[in-house]
MIDOSE-1310 file (N, C-alpha, C; in nm, 2 decimals, decimal comma, always signed):
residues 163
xxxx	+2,76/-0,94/-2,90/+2,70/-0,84/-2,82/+2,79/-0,79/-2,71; +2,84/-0,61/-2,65/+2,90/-0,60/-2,57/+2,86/-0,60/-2,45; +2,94/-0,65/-2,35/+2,89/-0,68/-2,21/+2,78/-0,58/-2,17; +2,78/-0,46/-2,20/+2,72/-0,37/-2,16/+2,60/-0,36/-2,22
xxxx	+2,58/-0,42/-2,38/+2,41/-0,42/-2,39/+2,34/-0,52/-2,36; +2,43/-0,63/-2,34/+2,38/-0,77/-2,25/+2,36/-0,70/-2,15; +2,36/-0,63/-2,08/+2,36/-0,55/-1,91/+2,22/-0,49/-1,94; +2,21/-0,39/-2,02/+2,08/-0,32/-2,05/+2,01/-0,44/-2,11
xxxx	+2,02/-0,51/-2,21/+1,92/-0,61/-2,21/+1,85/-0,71/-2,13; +1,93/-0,72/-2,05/+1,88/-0,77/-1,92/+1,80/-0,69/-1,83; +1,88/-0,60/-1,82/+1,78/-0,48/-1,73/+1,67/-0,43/-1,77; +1,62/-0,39/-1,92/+1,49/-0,39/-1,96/+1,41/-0,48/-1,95
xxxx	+1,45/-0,63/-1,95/+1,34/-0,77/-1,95/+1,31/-0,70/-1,78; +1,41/-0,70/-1,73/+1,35/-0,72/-1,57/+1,23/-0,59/-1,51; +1,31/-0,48/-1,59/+1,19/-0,38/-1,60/+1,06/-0,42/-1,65; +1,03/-0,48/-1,71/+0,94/-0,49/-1,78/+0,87/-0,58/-1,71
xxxx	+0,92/-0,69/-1,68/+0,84/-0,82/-1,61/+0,80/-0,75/-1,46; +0,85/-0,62/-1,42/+0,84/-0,57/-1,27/+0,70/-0,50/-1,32; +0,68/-0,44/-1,44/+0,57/-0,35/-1,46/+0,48/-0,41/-1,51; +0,51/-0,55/-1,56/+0,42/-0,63/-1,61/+0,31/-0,69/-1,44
xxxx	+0,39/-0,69/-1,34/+0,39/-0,75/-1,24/+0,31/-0,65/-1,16; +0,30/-0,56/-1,15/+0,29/-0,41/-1,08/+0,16/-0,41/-1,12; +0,16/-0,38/-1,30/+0,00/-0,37/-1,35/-0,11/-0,43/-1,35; +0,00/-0,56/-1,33/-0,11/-0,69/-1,30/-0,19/-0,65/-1,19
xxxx	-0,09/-0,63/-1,08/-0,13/-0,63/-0,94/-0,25/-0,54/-0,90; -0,23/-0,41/-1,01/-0,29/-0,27/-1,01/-0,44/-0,31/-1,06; -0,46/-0,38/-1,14/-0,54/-0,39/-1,22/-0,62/-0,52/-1,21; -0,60/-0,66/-1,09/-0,65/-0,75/-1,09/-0,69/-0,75/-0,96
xxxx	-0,83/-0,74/-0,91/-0,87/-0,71/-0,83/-0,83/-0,77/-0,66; -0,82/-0,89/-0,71/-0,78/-1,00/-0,60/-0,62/-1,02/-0,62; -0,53/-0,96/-0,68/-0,41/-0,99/-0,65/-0,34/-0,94/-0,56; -0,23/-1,01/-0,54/-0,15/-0,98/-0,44/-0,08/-0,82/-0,45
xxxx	-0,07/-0,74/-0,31/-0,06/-0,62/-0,33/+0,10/-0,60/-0,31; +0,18/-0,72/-0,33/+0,38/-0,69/-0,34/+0,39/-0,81/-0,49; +0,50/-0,76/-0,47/+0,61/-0,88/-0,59/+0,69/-0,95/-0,50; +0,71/-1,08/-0,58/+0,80/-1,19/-0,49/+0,91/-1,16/-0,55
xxxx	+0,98/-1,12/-0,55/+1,14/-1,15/-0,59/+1,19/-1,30/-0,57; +1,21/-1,42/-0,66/+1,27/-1,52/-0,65/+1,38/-1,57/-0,73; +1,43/-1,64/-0,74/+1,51/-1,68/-0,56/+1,58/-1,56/-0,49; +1,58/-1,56/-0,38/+1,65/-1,41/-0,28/+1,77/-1,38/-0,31
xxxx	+1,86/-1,46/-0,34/+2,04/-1,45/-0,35/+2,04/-1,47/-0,52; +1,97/-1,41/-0,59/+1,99/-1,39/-0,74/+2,00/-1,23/-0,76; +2,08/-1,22/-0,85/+2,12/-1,07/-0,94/+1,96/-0,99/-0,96; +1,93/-0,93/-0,91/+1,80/-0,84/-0,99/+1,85/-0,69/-0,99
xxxx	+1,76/-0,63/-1,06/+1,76/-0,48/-1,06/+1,60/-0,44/-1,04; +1,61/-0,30/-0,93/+1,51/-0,24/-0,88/+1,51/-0,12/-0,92; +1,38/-0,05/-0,96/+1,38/+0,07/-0,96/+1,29/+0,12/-0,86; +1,33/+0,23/-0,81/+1,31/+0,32/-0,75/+1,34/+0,48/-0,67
xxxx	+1,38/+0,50/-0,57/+1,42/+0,62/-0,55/+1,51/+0,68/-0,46; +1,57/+0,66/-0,42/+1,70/+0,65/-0,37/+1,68/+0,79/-0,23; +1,72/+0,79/-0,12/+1,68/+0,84/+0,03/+1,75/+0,80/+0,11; +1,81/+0,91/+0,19/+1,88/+0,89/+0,31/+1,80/+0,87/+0,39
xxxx	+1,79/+0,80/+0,46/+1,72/+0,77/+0,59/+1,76/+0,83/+0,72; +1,73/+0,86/+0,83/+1,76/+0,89/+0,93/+1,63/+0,82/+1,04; +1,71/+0,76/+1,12/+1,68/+0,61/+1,19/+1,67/+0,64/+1,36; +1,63/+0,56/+1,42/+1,64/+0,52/+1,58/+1,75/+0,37/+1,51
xxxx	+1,87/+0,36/+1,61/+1,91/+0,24/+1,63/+1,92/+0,18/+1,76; +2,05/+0,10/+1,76/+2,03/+0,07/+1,92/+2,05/+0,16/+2,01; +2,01/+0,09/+2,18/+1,94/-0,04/+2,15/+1,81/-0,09/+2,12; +1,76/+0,00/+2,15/+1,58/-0,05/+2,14/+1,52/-0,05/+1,97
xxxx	+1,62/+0,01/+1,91/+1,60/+0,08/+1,74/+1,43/+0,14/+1,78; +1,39/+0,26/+1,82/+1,29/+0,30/+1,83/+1,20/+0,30/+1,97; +1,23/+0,21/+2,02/+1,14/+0,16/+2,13/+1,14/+0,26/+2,21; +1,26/+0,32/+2,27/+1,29/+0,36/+2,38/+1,39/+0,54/+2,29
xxxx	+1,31/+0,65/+2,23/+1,36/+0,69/+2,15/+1,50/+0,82/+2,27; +1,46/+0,79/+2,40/+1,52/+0,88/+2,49/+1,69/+0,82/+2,46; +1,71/+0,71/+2,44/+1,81/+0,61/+2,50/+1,87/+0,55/+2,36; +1,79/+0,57/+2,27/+1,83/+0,46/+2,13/+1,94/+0,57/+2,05
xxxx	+2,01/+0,50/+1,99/+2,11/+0,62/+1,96/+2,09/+0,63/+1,77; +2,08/+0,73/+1,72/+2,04/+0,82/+1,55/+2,12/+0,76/+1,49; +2,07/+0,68/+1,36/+2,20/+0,60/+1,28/+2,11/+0,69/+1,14; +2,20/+0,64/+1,04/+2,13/+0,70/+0,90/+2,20/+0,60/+0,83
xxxx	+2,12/+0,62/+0,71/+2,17/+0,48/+0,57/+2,11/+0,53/+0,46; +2,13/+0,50/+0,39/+2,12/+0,49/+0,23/+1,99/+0,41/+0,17; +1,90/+0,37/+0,12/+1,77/+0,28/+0,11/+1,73/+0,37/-0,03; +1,66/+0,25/-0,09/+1,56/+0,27/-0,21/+1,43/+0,25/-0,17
xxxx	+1,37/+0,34/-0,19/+1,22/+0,32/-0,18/+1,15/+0,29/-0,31; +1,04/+0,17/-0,28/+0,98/+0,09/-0,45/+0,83/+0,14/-0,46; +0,79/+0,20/-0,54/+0,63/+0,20/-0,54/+0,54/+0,08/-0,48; +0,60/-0,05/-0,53/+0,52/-0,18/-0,51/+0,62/-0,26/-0,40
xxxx	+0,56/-0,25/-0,30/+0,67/-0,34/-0,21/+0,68/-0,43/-0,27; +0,83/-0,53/-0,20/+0,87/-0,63/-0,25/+0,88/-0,75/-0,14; +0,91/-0,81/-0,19/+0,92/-0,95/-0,08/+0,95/-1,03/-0,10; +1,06/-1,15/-0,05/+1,13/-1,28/-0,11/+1,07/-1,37/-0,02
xxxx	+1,05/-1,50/-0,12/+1,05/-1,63/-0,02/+1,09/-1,62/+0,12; +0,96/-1,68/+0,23/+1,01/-1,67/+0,34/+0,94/-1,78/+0,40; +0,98/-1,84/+0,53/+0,92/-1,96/+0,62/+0,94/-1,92/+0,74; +0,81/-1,84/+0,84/+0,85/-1,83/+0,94/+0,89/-1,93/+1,02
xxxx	+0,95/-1,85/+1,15/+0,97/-2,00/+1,27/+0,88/-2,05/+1,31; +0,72/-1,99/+1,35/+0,61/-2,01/+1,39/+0,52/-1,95/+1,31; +0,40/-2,00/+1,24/+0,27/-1,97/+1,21/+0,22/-1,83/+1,19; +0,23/-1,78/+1,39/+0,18/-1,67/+1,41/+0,30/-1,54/+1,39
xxxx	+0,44/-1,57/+1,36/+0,51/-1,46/+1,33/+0,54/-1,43/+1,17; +0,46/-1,51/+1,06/+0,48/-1,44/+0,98/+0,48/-1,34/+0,93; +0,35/-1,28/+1,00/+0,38/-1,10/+0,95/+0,47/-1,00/+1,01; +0,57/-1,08/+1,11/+0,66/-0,98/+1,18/+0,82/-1,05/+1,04
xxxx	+0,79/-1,20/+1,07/+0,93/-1,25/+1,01/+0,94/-1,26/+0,83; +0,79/-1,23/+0,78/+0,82/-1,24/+0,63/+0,69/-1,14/+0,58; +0,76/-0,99/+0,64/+0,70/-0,93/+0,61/+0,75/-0,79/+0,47; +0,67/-0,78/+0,42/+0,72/-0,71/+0,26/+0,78/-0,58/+0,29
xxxx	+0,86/-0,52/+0,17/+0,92/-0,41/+0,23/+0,89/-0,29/+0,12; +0,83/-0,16/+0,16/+0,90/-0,03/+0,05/+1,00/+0,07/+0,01; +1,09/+0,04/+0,14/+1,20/+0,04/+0,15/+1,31/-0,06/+0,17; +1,41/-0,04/+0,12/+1,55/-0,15/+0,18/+1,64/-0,09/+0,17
xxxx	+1,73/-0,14/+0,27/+1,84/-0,08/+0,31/+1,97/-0,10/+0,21; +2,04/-0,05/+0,18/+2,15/-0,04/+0,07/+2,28/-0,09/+0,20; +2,32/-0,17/+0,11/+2,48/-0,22/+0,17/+2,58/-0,22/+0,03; +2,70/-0,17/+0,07/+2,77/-0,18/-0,03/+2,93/-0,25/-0,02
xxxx	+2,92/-0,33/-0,07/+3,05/-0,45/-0,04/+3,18/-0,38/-0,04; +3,27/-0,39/+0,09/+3,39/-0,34/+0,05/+3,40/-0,17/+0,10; +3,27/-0,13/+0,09/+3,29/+0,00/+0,18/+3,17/+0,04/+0,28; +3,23/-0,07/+0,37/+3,21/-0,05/+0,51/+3,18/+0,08/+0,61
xxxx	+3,32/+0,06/+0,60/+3,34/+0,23/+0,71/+3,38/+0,35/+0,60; +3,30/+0,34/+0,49/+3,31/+0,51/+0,39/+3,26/+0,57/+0,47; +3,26/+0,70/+0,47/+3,14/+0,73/+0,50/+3,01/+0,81/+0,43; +2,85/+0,75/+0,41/+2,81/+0,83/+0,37/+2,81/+0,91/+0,28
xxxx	+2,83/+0,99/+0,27/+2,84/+1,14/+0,15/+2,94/+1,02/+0,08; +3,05/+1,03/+0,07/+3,09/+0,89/-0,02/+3,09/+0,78/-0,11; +2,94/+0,70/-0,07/+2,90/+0,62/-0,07/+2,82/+0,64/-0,25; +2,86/+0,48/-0,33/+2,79/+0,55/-0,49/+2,66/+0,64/-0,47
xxxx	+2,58/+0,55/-0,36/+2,41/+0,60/-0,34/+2,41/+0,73/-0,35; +2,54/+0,86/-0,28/+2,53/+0,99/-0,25/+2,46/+1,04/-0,37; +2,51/+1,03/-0,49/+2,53/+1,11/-0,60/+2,39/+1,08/-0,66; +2,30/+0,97/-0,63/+2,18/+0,98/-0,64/+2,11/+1,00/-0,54
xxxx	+2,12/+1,10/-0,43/+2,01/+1,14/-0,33/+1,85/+1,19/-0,40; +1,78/+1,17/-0,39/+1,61/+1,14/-0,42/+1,60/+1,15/-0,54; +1,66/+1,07/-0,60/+1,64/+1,07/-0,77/+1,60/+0,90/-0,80; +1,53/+0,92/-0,91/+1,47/+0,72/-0,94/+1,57/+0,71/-1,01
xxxx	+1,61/+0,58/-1,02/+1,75/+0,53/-0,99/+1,71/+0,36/-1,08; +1,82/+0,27/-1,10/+1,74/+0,12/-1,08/+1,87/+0,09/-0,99; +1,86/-0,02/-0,90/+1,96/-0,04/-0,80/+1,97/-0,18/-0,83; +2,14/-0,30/-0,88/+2,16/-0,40/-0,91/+2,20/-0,42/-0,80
xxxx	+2,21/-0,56/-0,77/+2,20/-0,65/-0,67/+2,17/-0,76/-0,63; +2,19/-0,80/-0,48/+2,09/-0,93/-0,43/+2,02/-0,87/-0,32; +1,90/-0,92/-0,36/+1,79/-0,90/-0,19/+1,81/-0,99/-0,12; +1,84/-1,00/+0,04/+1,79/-1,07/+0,15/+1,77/-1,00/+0,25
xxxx	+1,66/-1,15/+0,28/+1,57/-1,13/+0,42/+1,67/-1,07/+0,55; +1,63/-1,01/+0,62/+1,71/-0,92/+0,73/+1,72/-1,04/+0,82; +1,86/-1,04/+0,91/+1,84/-1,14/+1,04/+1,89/-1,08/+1,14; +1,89/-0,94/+1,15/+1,90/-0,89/+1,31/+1,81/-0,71/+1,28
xxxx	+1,77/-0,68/+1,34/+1,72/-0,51/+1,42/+1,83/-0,44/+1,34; +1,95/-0,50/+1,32/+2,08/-0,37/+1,28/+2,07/-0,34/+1,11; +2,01/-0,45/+1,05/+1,99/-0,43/+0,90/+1,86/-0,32/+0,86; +1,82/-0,32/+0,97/+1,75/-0,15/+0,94/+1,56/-0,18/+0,88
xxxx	+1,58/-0,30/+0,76/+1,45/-0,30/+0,71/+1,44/-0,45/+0,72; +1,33/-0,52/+0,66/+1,29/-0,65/+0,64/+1,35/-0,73/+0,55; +1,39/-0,66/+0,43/+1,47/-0,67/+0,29/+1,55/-0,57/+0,27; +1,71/-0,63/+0,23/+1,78/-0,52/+0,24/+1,89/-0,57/+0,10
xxxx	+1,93/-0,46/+0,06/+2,03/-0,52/-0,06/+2,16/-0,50/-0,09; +2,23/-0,61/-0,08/+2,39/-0,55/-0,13/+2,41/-0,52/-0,28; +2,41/-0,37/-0,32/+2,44/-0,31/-0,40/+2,50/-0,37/-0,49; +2,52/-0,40/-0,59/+2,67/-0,40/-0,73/+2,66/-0,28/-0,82
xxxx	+2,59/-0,19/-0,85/+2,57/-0,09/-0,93/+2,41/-0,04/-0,92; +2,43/+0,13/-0,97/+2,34/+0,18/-0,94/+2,33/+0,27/-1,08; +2,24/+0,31/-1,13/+2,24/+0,33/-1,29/+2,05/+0,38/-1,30; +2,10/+0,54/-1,39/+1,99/+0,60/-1,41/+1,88/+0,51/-1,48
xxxx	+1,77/+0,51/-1,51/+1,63/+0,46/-1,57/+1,66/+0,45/-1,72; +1,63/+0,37/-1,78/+1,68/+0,35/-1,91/+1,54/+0,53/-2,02; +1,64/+0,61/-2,07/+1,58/+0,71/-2,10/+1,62/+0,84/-2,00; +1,67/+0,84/-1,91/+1,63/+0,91/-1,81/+1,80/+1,02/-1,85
xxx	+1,75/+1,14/-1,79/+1,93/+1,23/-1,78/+1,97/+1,25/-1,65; +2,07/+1,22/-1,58/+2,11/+1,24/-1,46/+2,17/+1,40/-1,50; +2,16/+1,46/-1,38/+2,24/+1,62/-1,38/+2,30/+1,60/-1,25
């Protein structure tokens, strides 16, 4: 089998187990209203929709919007939030430290200082997309969301025509 239908083969199981997971969610009254993505630092693929963002950053990222200075990024937005394993430091900050995300911020290895328009994400601006990668949890205000992902490929919906 060539690398590349082992690639799609994979990526349809994971589709599928995400919509298996979604409908579940949709459809069972008492279930949980995200997906756990497990383990965090594993390969998955996400679908969804691809958005430039335009941001408050530092320093307050928002707080202070007179003084915080306008950053912009790249991010997927998911119908069904998502969420990875998490253990807050205290009790009472879980919903700030392990909290789910419908957007995440797109990082892409190696091109750092592109800029933007550049960037693979450009050529899918607001189009559903599935986005390969690893999710993790954010550990500073600069990563933008809660869950954020370093990219490895970005590739239309299985069926789908890019123009």
């Amino acid at each position: 089998m060539t690398r590349h239908r082992q690639l799609a083969l994979k990526t349809s199981r994971i589709l599928i187990a995400a919509i298996v997971s979604a409908s579940a969610a949709l459809l069972t009254p008492h279930a949980s209203s995200q997906q756990v993505i497990k383990p965090e630092d594993a390969e998955v693929a996400i679908a969804g929709t691809i958005r430039l963002v335009h941001d408050f950053g530092p320093p307050g990222f928002g707080e202070d919007p007179k003084h915080d200075s306008h950053v912009s990024y790249w991010a997927i937005e998911v119908p069904v939030p998502v969420n990875t394993p998490c253990t807050p430091s205290k009790p009472e900050f879980e919903k700030d430290e392990c909290g789910s995300a419908k957007r995440m911020k797109l990082f892409f290895t190696g091109l750092e200082l592109t800029r933007l328009e550049n960037l693979p994400a450009a050529k899918w601006k607001d189009q559903k997309v599935i986005v390969h990668g690893k999710l993790h949890r954010a550990d500073t205000a600069g990563e933008m969301t809660p869950i954020y992902m370093d990219v490895t490929n970005i590739t239309a919906p299985t069926g789908a025509t890019t123009h």
